[in-house]
Backbone as a ProteinNet text record, in pm:
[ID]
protein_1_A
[PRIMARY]
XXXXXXXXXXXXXXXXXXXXXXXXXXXXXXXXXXXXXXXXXXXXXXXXXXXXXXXXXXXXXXXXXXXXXXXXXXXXXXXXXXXXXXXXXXXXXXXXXXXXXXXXXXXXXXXXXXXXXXXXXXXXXXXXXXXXXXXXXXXXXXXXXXXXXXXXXXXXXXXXXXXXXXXXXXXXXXXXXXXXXXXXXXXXXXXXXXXXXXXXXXXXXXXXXXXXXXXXXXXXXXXXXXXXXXXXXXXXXXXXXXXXXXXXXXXXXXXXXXXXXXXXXXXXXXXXXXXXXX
[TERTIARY]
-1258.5	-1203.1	-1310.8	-1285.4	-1393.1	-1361.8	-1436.2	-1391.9	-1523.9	-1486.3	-1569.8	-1583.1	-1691.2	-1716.7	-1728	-1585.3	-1664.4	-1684.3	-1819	-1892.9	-1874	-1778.1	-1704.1	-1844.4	-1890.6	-1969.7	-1915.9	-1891	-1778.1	-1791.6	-1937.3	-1944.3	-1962.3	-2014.4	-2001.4	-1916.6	-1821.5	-1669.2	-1592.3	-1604.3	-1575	-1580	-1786.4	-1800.4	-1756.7	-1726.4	-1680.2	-1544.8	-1478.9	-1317.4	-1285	-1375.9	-1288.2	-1423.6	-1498.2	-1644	-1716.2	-1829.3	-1933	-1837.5	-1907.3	-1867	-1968.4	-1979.8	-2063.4	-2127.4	-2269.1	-2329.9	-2258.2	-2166.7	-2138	-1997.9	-1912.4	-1795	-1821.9	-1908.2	-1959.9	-1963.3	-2008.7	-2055.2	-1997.2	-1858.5	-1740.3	-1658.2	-1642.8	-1615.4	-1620.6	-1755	-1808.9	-1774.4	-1759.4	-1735.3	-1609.1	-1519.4	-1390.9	-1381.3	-1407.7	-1333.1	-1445.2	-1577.5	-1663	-1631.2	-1755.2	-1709.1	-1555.6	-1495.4	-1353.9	-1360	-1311.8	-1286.8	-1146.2	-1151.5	-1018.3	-1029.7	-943.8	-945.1	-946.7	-1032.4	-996	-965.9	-829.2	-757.9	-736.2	-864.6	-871.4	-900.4	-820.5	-841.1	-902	-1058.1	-1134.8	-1125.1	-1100.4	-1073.4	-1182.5	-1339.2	-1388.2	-1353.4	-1353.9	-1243	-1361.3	-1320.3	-1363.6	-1287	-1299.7	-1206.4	-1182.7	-1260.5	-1202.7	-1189.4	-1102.2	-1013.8	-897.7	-787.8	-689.5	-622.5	-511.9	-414.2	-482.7	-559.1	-534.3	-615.5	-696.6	-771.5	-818.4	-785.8	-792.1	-762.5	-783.7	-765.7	-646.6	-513.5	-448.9	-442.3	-341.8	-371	-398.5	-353.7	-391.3	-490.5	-564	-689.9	-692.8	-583.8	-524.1	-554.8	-617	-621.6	-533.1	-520.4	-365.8	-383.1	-287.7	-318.3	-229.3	-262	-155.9	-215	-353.8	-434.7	-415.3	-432.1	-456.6	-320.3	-186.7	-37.9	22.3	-73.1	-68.6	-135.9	-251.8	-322.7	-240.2	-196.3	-123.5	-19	67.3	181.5	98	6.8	-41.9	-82.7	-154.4	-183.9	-70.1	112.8	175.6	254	231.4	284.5	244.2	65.4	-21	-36.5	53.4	20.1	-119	-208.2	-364.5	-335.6	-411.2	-471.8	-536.8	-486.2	-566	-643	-792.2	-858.4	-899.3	-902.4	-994.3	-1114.4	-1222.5	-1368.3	-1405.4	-1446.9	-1504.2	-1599.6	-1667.4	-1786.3	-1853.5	-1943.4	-1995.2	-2092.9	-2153	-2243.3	-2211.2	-2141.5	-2081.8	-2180.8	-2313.6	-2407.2	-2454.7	-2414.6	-2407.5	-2320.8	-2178.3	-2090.7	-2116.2	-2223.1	-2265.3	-2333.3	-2358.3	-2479.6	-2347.6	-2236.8	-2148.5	-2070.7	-2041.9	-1946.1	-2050.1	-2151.1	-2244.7	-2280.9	-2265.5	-2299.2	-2202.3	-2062.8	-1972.4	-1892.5	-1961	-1884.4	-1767.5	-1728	-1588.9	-1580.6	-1407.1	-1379.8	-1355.7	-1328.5	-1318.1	-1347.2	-1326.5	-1391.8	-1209	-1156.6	-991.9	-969.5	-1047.4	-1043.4	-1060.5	-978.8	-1008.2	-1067	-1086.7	-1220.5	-1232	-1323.7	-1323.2	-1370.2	-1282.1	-1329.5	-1436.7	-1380.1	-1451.5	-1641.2	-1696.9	-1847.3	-1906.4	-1787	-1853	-1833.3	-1745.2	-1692.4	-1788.4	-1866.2	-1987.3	-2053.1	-1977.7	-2063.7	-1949.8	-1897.3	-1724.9	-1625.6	-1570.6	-1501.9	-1327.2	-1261.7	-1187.7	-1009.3	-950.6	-821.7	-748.3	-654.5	-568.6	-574.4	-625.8	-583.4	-455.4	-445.8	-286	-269.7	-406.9	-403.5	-446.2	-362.3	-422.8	-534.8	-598	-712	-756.5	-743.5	-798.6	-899	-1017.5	-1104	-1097.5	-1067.8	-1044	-1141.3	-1107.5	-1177.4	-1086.8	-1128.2	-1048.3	-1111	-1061.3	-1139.5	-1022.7	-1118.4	-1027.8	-899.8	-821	-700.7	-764.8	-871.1	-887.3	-1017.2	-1098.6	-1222.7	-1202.3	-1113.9	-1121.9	-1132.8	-1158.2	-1156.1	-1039.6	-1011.7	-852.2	-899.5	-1007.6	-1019.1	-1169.7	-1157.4	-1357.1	-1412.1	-1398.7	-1453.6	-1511.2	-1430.7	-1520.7	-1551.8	-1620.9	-1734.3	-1833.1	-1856.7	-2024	-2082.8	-2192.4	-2240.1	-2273.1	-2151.7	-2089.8	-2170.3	-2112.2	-2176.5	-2105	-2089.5	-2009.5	-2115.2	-1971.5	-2057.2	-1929.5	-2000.4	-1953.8	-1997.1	-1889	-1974.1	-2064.4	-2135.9	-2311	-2241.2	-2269.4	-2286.9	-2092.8	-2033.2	-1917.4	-1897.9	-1809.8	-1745.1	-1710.1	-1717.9	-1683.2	-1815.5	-1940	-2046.1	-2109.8	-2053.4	-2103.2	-2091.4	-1909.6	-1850.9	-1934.7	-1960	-2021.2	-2192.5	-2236.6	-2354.8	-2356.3	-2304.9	-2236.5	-2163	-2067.3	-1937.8	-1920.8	-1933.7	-1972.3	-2076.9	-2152.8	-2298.8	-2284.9	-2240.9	-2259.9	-2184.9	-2036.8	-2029.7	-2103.8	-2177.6	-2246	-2366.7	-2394.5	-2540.3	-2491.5	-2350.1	-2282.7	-2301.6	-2352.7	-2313.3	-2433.9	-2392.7	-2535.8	-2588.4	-2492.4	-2577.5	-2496.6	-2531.5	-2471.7	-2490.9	-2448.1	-2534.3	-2405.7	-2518.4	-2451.7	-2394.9	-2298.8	-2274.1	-2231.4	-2288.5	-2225.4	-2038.3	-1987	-1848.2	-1773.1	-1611.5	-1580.7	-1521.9	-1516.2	-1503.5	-1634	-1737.1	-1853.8	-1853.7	-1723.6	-1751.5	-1621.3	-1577.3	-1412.2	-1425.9	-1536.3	-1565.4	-1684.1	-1765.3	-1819.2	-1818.9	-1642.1	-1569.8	-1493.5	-1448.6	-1377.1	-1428.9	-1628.4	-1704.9	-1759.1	-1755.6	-1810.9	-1948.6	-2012.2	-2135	-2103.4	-1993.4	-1968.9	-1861.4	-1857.6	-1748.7	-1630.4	-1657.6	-1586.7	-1650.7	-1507.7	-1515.1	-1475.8	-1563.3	-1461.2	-1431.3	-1326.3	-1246.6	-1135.6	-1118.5	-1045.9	-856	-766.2	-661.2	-580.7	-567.3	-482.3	-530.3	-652.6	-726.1	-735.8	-699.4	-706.8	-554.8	-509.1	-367.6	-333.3	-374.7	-374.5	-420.7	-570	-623.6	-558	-489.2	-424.9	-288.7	-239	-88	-97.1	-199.8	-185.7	-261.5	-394.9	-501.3	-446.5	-422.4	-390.8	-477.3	-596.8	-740.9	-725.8	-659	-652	-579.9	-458.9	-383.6	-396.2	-514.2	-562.3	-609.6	-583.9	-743.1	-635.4	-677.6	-624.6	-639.6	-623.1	-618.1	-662.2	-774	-699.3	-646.6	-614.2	-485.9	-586.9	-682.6	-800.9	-835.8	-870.4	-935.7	-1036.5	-1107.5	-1265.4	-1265.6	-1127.1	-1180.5	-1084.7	-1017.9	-941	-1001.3	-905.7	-979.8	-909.2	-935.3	-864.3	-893.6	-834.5	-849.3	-769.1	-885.4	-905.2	-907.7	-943.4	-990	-1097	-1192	-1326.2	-1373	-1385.7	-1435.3	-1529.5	-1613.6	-1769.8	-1754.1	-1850.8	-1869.5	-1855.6	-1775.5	-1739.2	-1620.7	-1574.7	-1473.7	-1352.3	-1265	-1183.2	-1064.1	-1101	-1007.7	-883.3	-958.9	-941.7	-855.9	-915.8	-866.8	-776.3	-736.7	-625.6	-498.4	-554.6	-381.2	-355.6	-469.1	-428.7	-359.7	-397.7	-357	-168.1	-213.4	-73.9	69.1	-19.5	116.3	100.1	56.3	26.4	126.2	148.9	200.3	349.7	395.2	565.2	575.7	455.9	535.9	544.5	473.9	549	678.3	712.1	785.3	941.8	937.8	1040.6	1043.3	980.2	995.7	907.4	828.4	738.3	643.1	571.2	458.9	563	675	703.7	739.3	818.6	826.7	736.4	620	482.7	489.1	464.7	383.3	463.1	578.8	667.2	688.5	606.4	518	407	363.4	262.4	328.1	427.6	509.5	427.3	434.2	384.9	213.6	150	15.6	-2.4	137.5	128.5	81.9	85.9	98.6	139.1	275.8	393.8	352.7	361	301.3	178.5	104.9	1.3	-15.1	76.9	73.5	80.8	17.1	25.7	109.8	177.1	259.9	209.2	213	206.2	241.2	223.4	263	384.2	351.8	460.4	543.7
975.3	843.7	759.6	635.8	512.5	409.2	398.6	341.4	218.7	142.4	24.9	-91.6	-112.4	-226.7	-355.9	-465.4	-573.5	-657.7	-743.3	-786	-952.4	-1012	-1161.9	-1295	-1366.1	-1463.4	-1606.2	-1650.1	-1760.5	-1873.5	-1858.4	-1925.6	-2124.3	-2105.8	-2278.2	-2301.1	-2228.9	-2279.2	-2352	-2276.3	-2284.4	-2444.7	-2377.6	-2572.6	-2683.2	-2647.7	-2795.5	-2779.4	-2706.7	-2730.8	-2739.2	-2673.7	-2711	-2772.4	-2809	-2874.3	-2754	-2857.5	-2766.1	-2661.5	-2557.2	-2437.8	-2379.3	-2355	-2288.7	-2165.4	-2137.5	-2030	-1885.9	-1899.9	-1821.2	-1762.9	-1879.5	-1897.7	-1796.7	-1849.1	-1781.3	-1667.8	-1580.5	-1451	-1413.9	-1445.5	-1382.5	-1384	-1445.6	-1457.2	-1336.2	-1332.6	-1246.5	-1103	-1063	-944.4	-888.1	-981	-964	-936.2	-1002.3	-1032	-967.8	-959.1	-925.8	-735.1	-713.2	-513.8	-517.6	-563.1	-502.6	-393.6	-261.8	-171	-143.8	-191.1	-166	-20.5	31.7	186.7	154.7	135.2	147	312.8	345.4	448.3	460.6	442.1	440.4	612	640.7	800.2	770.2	777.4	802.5	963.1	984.5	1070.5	1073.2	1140.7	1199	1221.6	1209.1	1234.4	1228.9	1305.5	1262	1163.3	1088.9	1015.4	1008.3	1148.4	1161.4	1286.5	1355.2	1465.8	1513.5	1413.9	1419.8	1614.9	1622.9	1530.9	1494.8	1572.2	1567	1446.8	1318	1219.8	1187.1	1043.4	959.4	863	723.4	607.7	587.5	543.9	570.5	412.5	350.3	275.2	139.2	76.7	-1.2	18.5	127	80.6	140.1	220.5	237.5	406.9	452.2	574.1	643.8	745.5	844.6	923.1	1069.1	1180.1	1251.3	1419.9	1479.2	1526	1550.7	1530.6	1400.6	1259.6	1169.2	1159.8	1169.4	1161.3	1211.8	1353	1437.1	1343.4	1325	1236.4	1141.1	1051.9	930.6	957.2	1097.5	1127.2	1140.7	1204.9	1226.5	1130.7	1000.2	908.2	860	844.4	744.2	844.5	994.2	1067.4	1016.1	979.5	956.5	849.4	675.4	599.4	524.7	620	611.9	516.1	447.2	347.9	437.1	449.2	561.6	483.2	591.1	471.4	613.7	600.1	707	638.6	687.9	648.8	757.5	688.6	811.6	847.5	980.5	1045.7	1002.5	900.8	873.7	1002.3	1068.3	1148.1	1305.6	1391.3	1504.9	1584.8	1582.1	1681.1	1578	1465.8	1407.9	1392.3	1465.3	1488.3	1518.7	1639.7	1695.5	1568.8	1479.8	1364.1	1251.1	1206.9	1125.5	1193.5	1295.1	1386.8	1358.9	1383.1	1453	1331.4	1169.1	1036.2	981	1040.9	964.5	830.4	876.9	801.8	824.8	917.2	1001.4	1114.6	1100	1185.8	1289	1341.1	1450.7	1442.1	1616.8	1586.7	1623.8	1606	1647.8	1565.7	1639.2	1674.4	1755.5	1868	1993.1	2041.6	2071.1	2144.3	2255.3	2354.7	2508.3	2550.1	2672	2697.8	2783.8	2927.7	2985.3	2995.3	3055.1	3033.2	2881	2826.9	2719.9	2764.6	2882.4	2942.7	2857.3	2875.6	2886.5	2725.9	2652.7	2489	2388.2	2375.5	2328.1	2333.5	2282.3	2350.3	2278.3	2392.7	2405.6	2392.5	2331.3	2319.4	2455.1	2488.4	2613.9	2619.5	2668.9	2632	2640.8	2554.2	2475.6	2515.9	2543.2	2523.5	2631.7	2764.5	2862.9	2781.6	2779.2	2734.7	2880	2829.2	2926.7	2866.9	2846.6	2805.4	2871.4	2805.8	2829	2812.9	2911.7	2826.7	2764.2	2668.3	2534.7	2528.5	2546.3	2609.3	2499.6	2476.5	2439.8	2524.7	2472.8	2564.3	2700.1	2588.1	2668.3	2716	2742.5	2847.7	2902.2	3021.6	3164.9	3197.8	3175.9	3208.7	3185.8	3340.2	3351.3	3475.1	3551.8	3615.3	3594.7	3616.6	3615.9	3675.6	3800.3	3843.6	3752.7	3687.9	3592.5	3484.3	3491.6	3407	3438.4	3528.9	3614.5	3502	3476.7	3408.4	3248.4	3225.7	3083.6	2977.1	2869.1	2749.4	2703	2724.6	2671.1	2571.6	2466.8	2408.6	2428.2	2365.8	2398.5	2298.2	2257.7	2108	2156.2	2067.9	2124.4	2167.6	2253.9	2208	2327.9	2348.6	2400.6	2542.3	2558.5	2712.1	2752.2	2723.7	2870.7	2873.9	2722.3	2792.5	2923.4	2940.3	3019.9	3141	3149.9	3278.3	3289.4	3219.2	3306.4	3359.5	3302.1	3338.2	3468.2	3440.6	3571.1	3688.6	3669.9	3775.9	3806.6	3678.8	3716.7	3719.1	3769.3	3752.3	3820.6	3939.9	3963.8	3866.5	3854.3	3743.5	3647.2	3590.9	3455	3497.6	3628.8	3695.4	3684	3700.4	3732.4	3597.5	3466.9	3324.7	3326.9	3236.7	3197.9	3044.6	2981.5	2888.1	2867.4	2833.9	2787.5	2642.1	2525	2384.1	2352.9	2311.4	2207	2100.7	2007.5	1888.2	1820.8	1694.9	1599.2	1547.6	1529.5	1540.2	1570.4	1592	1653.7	1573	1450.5	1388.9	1423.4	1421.2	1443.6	1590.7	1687.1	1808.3	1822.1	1752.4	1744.8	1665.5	1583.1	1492.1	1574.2	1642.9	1773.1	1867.7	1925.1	2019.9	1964.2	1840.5	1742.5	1728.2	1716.2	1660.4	1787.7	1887.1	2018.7	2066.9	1956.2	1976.4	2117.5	2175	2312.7	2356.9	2499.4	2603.2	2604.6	2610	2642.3	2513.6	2511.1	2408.1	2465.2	2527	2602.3	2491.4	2461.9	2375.1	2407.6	2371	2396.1	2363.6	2462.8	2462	2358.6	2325.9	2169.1	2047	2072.6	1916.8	2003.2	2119.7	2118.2	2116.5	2128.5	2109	1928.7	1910.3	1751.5	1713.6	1774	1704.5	1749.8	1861.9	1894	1848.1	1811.7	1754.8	1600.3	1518.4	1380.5	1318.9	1360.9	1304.7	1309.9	1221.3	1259.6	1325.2	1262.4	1341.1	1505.4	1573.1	1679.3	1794.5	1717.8	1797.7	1974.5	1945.6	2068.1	2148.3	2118.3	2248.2	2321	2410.6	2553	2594.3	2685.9	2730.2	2902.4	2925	3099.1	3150.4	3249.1	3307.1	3367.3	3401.8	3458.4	3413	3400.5	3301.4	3402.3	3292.3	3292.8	3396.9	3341.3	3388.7	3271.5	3335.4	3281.8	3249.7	3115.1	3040.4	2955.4	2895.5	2834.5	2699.4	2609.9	2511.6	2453.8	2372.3	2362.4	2232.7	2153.2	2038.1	2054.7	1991	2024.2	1929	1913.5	1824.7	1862	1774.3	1789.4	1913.6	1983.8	2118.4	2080.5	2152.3	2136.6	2037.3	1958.6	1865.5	1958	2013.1	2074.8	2029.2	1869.6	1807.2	1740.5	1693.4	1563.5	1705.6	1779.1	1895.3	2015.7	1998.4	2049.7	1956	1822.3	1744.4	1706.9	1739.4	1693.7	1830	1937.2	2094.3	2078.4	2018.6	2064.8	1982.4	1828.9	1711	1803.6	1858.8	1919.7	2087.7	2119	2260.4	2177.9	2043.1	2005.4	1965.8	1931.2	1819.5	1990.6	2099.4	2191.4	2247	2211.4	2315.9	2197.8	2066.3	1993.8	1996	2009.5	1979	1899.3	1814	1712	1736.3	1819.5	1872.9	1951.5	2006.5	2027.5	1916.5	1819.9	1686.3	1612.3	1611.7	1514.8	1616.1	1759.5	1879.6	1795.3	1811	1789.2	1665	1574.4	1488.2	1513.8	1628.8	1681	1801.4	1844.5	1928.6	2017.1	1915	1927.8	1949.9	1992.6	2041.8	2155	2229.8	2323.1	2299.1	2189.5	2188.7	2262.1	2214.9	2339.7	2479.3	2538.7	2704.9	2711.6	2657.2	2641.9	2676.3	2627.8	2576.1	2694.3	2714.4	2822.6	2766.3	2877	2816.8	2833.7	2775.2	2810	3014.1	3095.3	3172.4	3162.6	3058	3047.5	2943.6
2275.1	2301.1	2368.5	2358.6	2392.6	2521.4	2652.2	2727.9	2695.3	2714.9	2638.7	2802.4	2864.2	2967.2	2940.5	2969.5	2932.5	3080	3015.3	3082.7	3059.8	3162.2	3158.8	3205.3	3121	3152.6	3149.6	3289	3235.5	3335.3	3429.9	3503.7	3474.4	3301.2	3302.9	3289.8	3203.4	3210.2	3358	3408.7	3589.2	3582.9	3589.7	3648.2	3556.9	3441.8	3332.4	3379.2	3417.7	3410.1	3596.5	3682.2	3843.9	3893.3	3840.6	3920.7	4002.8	4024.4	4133.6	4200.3	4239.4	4350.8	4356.4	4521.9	4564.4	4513.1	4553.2	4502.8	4595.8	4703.3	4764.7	4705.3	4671	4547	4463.7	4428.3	4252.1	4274.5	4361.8	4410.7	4418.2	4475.6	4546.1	4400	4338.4	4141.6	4123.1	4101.9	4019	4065.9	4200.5	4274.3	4237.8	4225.9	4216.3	4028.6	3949.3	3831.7	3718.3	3769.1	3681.1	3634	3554.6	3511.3	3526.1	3456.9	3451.6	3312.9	3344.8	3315.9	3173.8	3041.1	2957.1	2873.5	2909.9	2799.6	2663.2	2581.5	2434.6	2417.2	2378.9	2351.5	2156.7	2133.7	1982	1929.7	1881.9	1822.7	1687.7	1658.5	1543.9	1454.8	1355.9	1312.4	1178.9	1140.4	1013.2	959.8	789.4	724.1	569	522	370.5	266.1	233.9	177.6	11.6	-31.1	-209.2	-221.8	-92.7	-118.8	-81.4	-228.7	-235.2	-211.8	-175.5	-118	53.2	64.8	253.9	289.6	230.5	267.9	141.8	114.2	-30.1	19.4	-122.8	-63.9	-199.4	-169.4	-237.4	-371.5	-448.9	-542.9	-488.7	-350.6	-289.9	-226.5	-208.1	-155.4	-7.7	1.7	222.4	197.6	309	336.2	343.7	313.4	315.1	283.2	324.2	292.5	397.7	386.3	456.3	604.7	632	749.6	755.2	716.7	803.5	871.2	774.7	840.1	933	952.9	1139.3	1207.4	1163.6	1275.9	1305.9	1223.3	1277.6	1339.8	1344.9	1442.1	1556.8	1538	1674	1773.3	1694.4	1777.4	1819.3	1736.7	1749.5	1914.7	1895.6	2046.4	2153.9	2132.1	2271.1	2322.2	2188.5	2267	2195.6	2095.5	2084	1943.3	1918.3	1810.9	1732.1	1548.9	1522.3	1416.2	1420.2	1294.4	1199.6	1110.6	968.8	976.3	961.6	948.5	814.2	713.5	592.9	651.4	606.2	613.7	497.4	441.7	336.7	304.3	380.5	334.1	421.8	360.3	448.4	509.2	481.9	587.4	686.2	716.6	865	948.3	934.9	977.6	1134.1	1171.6	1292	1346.7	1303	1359.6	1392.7	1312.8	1347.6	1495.3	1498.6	1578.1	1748.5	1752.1	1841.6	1862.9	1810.6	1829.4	1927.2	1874.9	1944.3	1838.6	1750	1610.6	1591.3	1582.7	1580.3	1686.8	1687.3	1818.8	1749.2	1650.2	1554.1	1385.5	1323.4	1248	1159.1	1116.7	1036.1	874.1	839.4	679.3	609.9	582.1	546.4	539.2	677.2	765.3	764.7	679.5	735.7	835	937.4	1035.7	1005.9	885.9	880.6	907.3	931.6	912.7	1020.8	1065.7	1143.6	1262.8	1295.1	1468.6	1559.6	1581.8	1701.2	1699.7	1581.5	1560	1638.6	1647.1	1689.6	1800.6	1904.1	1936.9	1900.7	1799.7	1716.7	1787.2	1701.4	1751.9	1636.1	1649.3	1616	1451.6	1389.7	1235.3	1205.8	1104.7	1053.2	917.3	841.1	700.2	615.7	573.4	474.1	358.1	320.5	210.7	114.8	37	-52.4	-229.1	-174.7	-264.5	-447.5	-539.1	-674	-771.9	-917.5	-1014.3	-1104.9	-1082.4	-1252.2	-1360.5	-1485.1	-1592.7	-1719.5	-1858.1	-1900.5	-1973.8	-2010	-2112.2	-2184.9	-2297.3	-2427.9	-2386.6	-2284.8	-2290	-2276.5	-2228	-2298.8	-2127.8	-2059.4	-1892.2	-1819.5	-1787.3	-1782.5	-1649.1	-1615.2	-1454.7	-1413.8	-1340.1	-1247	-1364.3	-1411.8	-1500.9	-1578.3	-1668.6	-1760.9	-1729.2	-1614.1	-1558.6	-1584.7	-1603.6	-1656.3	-1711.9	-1771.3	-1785.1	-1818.1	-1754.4	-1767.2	-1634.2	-1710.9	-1597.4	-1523.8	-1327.2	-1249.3	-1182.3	-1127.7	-1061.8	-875.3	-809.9	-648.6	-540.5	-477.9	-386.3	-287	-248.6	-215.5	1.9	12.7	175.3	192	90	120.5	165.9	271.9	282.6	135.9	23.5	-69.8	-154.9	-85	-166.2	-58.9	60.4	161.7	166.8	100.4	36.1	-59.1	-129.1	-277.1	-230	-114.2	-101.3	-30.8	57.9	135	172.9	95.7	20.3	-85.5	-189.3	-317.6	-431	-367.9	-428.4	-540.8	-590.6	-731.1	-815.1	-793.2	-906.6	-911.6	-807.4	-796.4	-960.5	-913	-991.8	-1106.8	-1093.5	-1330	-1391.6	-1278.7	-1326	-1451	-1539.2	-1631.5	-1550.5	-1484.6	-1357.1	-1245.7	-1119.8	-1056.1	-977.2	-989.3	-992.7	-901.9	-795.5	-655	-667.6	-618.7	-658.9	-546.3	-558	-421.7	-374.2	-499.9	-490.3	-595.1	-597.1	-664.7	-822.9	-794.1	-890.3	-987.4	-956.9	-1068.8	-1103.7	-1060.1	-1105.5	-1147.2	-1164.5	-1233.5	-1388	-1374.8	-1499.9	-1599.2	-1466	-1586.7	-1641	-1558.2	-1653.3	-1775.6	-1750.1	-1874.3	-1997.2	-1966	-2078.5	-2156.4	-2090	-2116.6	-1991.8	-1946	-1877.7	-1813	-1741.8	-1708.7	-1752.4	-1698.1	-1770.2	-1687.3	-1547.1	-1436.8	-1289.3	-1191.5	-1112.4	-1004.4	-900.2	-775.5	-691.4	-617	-529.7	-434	-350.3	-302.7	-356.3	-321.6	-435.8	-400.8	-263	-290.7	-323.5	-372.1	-458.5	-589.6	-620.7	-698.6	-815.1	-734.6	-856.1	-814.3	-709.5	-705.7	-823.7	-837	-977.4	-1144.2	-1120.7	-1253	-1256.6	-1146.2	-1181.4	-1152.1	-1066.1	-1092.8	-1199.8	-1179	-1325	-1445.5	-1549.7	-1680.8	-1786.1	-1718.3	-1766.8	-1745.7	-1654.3	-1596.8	-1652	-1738.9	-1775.2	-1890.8	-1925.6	-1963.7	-1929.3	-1772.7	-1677.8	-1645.8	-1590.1	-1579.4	-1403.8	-1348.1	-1211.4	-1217.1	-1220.6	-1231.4	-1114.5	-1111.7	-1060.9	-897	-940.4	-883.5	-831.9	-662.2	-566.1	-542.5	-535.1	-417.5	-325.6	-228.6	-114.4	-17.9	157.5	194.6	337	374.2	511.8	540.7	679.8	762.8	825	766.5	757.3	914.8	1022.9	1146.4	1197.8	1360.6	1330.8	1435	1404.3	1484.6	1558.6	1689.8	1760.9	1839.1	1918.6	1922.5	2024.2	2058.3	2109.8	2267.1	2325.9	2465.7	2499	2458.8	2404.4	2426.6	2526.6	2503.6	2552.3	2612.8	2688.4	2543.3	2443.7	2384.8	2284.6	2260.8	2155.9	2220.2	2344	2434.5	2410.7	2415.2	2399.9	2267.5	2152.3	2019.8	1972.8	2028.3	1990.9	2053.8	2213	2260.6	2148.8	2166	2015.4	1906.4	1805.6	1688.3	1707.3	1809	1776	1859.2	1885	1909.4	1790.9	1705.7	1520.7	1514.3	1483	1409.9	1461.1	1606.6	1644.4	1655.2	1610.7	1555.6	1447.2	1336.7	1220	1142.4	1250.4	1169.2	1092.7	1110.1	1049.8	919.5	880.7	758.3	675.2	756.9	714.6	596.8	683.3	611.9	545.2	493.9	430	257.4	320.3	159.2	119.5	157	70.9	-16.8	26.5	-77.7	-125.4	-200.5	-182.3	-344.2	-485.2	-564.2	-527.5	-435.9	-455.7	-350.6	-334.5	-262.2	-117.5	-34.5	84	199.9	150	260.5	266.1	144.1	135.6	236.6	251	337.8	424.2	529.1	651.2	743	864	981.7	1106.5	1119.2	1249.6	1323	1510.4	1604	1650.2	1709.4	1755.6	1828.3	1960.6	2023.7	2015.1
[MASK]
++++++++++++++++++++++++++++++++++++++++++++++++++++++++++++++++++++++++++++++++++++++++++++++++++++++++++++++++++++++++++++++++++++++++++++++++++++++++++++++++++++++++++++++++++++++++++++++++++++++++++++++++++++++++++++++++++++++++++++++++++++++++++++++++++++++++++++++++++++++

């Protein structure tokens, strides 16, 4: 959060509107009324903004999604002004966070593999990274991936799994090609440019049940690999991510957080979701 100093300059005003006053006046002004102190209580929230369902800009043009719709309960609990800020470029994420650009990072954030970068509010969100394949290629398990062409967004927890956990299938690939977002790897499974599209599964039936373009891709049954989708705020930060944790586990423990989920009900949202313990 942002406490912002303003700094009141208003001494000609004075003299055009009550005349001359003393330089001793003025002093005594300024002592009193000057550095006044206003809380901007603005909750900034990182966000990617072309990955539907949990952060998109919807047909008007307005941010929305099923992370930004916690966030906004959350700000509307605390009182806080909430803003979405996109991440235009996701490997500066650590440079916006650590600036003070954003007070967090809540866009389907993996914790996994980031433990030690973050300090993390409770995960909320089972994730389980997929391949999307079309109908008629013939790729129906991991298996017939063998020598096929995937592609995978550049900088992601399931290109981390595949480097790390799953390195032989990575080895059965005939390529494996990075990509900046997922629209350009959704349009180059469409055109043929690849065989296979790993993604994460609630953008990914987003993209097979809203796109009309979409309607021929496929899901296999077969995941990646499973993780926990978190919200990450800058390291040591445990004040700001103590009271967004404490509002975030009363929406689950009223109902709210299932509420918003089944708005995204059709992209498997709800199934998702982790409860509190207590």
């Amino acid at each position: 959060m942002k406490k912002i100093i303003l700094f009141t300059a208003i001494s000609l005003t004075i003299f055009l509107l009550i005349g001359a006053v003393s330089a001793e006046s003025m002093f005594d002004f300024y002592s009193d009324e000057s550095n006044v102190e206003n809380s901007d209580d603005t909750f900034v929230i990182g966000f990617n903004s072309i990955f539907p369902p949990f952060g998109y800009s919807d047909e008007n043009g307005n941010f929305t999604g099923f992370d930004l719709d916690l966030a906004k309960e959350v700000c509307k609990r605390n009182n806080w002004t909430f803003r979405a800020q996109p991440i235009i470029d996701w490997n500066t994420k650590e440079l916006e966070l650590d600036s003070n650009e954003i007070d967090c990072i809540w866009s389907e954030f993996t914790i996994n593999g980031r433990e030690d970068d973050y300090t993390w509010s409770e995960p909320y969100f089972n994730n389980t990274p997929v391949f999307v394949v079309k109908n008629d290629s013939g790729i129906n398990t991991l298996d017939d991936l063998k020598g096929k062409n995937v592609e995978i967004l550049e900088g992601s927890s399931a290109l981390n799994s595949l480097n790390n956990q799953n390195s032989t299938l990575k080895d059965g690939f005939g390529s494996l090609t990075e990509i900046k977002d997922y629209n350009t790897g959704f349009m180059d499974l469409e055109s043929g440019v690849c065989d296979a599209l790993v993604a994460d599964i609630g953008l990914a039936h987003y993209q097979v049940k809203k796109n009309e373009n979409h309607k021929d891709f496929n899901i296999l049954d077969e995941p990646l690999s499973g993780e926990h989708y978190g919200i990450g705020f800058k390291k040591g930060n445990t004040e700001l991510r103590d009271q967004v944790q404490k509002t975030l586990d009363e929406m689950f423990k009223d109902g709210t957080v299932d509420k918003i989920a089944q708005k995204y009900s059709d992209y498997q949202i709800p199934e998702g979701l982790i409860y509190p313990d207590n």
